[in-house]
C-alpha positions, 0 to 999 in steps of 0.5 A: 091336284094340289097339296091337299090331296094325294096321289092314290093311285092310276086308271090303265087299260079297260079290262073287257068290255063291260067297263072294267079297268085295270087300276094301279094301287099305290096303297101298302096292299092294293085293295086298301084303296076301295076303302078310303072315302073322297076318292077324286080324279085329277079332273076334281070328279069323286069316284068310288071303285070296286074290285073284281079280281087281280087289280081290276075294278069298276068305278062308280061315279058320284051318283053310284053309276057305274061305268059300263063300257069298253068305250067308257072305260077307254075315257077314263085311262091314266087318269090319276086318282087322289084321296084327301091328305087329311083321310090319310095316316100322318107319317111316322117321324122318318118317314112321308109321302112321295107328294111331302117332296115336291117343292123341297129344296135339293141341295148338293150333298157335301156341299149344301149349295142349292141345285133346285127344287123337287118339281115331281116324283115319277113312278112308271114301274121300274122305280121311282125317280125324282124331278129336279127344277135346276136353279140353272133352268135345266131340268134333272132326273134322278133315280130315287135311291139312297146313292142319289138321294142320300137325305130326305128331311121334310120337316127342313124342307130339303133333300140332298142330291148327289148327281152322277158325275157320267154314265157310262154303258159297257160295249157289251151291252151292244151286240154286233158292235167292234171288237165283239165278235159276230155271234156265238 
């Protein structure tokens, strides 16, 4: 999808099989997204959707048609669902939306030298994280905290980054492994 839009929210699995789906809301309260008006798929097609409980819904298509199988339903998983940048709210002054920081510079925080540049902003439920275009050619993912990402200045066009130096995972979390015993 391009600038214009923004990412709203993501069609799961298929609830039943009379065309329902489970569907992610990015929205502040979840029901909010049956509101907004020009809701579109990452295919340009508009839906309109109407919930049935606890994150279920159905979607409509242009012509008010509802989808009515599991089989239809099935078609429709992990599509992405847009609205128009200009249907939304503008931001507050210290705040933005995930899709303002793609295509921001990411710059070393401390040093102000140039890492990269944001290519996308994942979300697959455990936190958001950021992907980072190196200007070296390697790719960077970074979770989207205040320790990694301690500078967000949109209006600027850069983010500061502070990349871990190593990770490093406590034998611990290895059962079985050397020197930890063989059980309770």
């Amino acid at each position: 999808m391009n600038r214009d839009h923004v990412l709203m929210g993501v069609v799961g699995r298929p609830h039943g099989v009379r065309g329902l789906v489970h569907v992610h809301s990015y929205t502040a309260v979840a029901e909010d997204l049956a509101t907004y008006a020009g809701l579109v798929d990452d295919l340009g097609r508009p839906w309109r959707l109407s919930w049935h409980g606890n994150g279920v819904a159905r979607l409509h298509d242009a012509a008010g048609n509802a989808i009515d199988s599991r089989e239809a339903a099935q078609q429709m998983v992990n599509r992405k669902l847009y609205v128009p940048r200009a249907s939304l709210p503008e931001p507050d002054e210290d705040e933005f939306y995930f899709a303002d920081l793609v295509g921001l510079e990411a710059r070393e925080h401390g040093t102000d030298r140039v890492v990269g540049r944001v290519a996308a902003v994942h979300d697959y439920g455990a936190g958001t994280s950021l992907e980072i275009d190196g200007a070296d050619g390697r790719n960077i993912l970074l979770p989207f905290t205040e320790s990694c990402v301690p500078v967000v200045n949109v209006g600027a066009g850069w983010v500061a980054i502070c990349q871990p130096d190593e990770i490093e995972v406590p034998v611990e979390c290895f059962p079985g492994t050397a020197g930890q015993g063989d059980g309770p």
